[in-house]
ZAKEMI-660106 format. One record per residue: x, y, z of N, C-alpha, C, O in turn. Coordinates in pm, whole numbers, plus 50000, padded with zeros to 5 digits. Layout:
BEGIN
XYZXYZXYZXYZ ...
***
This chain:
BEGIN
500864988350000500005000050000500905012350000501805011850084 500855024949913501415034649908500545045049979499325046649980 501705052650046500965059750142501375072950027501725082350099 501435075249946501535087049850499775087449795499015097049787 499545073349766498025073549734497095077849792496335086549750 497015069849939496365078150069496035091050133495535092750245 496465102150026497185114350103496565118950177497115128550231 494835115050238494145123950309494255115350469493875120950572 494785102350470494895094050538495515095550652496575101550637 495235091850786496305099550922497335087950931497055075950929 498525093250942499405081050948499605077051113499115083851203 500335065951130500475062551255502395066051287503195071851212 502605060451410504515062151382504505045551319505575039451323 503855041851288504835028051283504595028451119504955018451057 504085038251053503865042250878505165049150876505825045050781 505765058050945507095062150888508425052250858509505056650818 508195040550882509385027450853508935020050730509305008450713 508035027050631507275018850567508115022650428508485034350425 508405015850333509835017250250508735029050112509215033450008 507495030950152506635043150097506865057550129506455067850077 507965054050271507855073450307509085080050221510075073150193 509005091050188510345097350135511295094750244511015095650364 512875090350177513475093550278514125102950300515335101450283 513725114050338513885124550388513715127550531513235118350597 514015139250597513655145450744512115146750749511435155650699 511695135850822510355139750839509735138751021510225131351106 509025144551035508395142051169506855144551148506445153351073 505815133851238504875129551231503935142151332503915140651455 503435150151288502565158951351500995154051357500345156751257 500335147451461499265145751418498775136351335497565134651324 499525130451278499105120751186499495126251079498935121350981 500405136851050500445144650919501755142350899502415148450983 502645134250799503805140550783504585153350746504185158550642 505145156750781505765167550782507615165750745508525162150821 507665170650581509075167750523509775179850598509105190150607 510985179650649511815189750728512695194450584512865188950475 513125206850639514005213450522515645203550551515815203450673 516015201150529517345198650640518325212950635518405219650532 519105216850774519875225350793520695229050721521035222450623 521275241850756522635241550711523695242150770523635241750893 525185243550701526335234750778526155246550942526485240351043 525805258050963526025266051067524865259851173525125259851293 523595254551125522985247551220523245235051242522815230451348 523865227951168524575211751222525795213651295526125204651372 526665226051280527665228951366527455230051515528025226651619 526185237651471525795243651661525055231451752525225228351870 524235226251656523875211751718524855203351775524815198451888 525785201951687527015187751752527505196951861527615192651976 527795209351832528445215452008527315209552143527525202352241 526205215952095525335213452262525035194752225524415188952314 525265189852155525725176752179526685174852261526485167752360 528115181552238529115174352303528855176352426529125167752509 528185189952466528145195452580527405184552669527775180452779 526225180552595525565170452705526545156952715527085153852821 526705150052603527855141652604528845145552748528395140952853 529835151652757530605152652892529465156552975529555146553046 528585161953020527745157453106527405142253167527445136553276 527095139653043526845127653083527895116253140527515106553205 528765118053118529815110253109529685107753276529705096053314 529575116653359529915111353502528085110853557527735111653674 527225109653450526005107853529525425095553423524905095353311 525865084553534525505073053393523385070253416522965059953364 522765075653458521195078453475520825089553403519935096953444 521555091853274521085102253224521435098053075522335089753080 521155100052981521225100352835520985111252743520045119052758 522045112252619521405122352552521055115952376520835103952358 521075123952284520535116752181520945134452039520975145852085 521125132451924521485137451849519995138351743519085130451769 519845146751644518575146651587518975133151516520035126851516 517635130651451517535117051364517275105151475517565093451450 516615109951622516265106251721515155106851696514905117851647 513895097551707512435099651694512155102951854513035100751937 511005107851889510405104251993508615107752021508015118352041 508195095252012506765092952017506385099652140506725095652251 505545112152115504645118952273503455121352247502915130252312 502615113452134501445113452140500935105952055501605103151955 499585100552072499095088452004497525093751962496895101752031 497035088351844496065090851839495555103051825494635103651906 495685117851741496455111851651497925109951680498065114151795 499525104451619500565103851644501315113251656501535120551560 501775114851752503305126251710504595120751748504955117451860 505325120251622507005117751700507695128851616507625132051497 508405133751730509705143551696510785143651665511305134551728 511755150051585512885145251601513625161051653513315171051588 514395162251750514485172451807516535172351770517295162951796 516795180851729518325183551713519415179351822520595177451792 518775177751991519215170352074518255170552192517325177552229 518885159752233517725158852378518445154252511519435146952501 518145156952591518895153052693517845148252827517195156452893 517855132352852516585124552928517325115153018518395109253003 516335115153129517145103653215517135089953162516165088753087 518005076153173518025067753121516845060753131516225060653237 516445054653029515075038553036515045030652948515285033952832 514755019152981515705009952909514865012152751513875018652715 515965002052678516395010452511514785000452471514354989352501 514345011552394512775008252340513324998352222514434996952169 511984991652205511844980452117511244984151958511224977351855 510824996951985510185006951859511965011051784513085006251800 511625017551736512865027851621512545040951679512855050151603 512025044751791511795059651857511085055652009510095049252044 512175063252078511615065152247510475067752246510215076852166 509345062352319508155063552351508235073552468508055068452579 508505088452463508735092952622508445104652556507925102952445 508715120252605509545131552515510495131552698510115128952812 511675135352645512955137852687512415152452771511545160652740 513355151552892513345162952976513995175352904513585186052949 514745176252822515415189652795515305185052601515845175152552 514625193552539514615193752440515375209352364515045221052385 516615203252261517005219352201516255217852056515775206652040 516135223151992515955231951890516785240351781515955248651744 517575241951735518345253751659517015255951562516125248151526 517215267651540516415276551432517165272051315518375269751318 516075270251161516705270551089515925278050964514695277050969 516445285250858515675294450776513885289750796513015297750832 513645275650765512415271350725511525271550869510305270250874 512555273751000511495273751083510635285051159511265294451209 509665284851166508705299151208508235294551319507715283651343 508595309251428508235312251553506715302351588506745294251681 505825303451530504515296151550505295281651563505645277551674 505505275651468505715262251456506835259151605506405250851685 507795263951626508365264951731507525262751866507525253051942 506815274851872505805277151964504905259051997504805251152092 504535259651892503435246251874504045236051925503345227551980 505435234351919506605223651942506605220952057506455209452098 506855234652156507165236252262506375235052351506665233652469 504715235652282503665232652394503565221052346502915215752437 503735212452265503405194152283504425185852365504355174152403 505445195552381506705186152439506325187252588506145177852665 506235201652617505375202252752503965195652796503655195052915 503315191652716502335184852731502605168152737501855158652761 503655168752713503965152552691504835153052792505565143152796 505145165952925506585155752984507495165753000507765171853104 507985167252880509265173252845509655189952973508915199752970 510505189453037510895200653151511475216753071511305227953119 511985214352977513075222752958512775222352751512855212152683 512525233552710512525238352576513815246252540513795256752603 514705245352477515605252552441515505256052287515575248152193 515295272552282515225274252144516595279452092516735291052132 517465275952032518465280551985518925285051861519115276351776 519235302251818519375312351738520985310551739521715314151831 521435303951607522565307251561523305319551504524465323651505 522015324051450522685336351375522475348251458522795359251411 521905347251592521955359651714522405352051806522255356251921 523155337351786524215337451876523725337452038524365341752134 522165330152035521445328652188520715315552156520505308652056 520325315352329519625305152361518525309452445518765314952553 517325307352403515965306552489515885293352574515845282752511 515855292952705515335280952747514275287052822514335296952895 513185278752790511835276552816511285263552932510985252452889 511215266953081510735255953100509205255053108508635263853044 508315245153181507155241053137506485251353294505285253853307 507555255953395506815268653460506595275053434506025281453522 506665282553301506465294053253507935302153260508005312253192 508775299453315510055309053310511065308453169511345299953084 511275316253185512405319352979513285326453071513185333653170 514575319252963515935328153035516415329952911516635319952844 516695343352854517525343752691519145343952736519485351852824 519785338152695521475342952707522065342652521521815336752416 522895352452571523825358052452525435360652473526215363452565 525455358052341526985366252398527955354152438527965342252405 528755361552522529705351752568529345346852716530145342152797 527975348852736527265344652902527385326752899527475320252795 527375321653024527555311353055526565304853135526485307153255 525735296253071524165295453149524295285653247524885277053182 524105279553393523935271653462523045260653502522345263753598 522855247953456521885240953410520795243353571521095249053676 519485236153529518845233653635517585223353607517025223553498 517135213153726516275206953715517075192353636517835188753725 517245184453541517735171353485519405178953461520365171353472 519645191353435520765195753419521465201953514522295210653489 521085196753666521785206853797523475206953763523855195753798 524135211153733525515210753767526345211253655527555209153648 525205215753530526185212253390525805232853347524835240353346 527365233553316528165246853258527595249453100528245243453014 526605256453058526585259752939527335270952857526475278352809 528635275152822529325285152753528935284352604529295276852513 527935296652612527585301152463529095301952379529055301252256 530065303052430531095306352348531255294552286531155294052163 531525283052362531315268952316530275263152225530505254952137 529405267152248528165262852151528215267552004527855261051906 528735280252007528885292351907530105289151877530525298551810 530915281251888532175287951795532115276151683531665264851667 532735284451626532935285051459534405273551437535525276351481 534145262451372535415254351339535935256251188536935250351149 
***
């Protein structure tokens, strides 16, 4: 069955493994696929930094995990949503039997990329919170900041060469925008 034929049809997550989907960046909104633009090299740069960053985090907190985009994660059913978020950073549970964590992750980032709009962001940020998720991080490469958003309602913007101090799944981990931001 081609799901190109179907097009009015709600898909499920277990239709995105189906050798019918483009393979392309896609994430399941609702039952809707949704083809992603993919980045460019300045937003895959800034991603692998707050990767590494959680990476040595993690390293001395083995109850914690992080994950790189091309990570699914199922936070709603019926209709479906799985995300794929540029990184995530979640306490450990054991490794799902699906092709995407059934959870949403406590700290979700984001980088902005041309194709993405404030709304859609927005929309992101209230399903992840609705599913779980503690901590929204929106991250602006080309202004060189970070929004983190948690699900209390508090936003902290940092810029610059400021150095953010994790809190809540991230007590004790050093964020240096300089690090995130620099340029290889």
């Amino acid at each position: 069955m081609s799901l190109t034929i179907e097009e009015n049809r709600t898909l499920t997550a277990e239709d995105l493994y189906s050798p019918d989907v483009p393979e392309k960046f896609v994430e399941l909104i609702e039952g809707e696929l949704i083809q992603m633009t993919p980045g460019n090299w300045r937003h895959a740069e800034v991603a692998y930094n707050i990767v590494k960053v959680f990476d040595r985090f993690c390293d001395e907190r083995r109850d914690l995990k992080f994950c790189a985009d091309n990570n699914g994660f199922l936070i709603g059913r019926d209709p479906d949503t799985v995300l794929s978020p540029d990184a995530a950073l979640f306490r450990r549970r054991p490794n799902p039997t699906t092709p995407w964590y059934e959870f949403a992750p406590e700290i979700v980032v984001e980088v902005l990329s041309p194709s993405n709009s404030l709304t859609a962001m927005a929309f992101k940020r209230r399903r992840y919170f609705e599913a779980g998720t503690e901590q929204f991080w929106q991250v602006d490469s080309d202004k060189e900041s970070i929004e983190i958003h948690r699900r209390d309602g508090r936003t902290i913007t940092a810029a610059g060469e400021e150095t953010v101090q994790g809190e809540g799944i991230a007590e004790g981990m050093e964020i240096s925008l300089s690090d995130v931001f620099q340029k290889r």
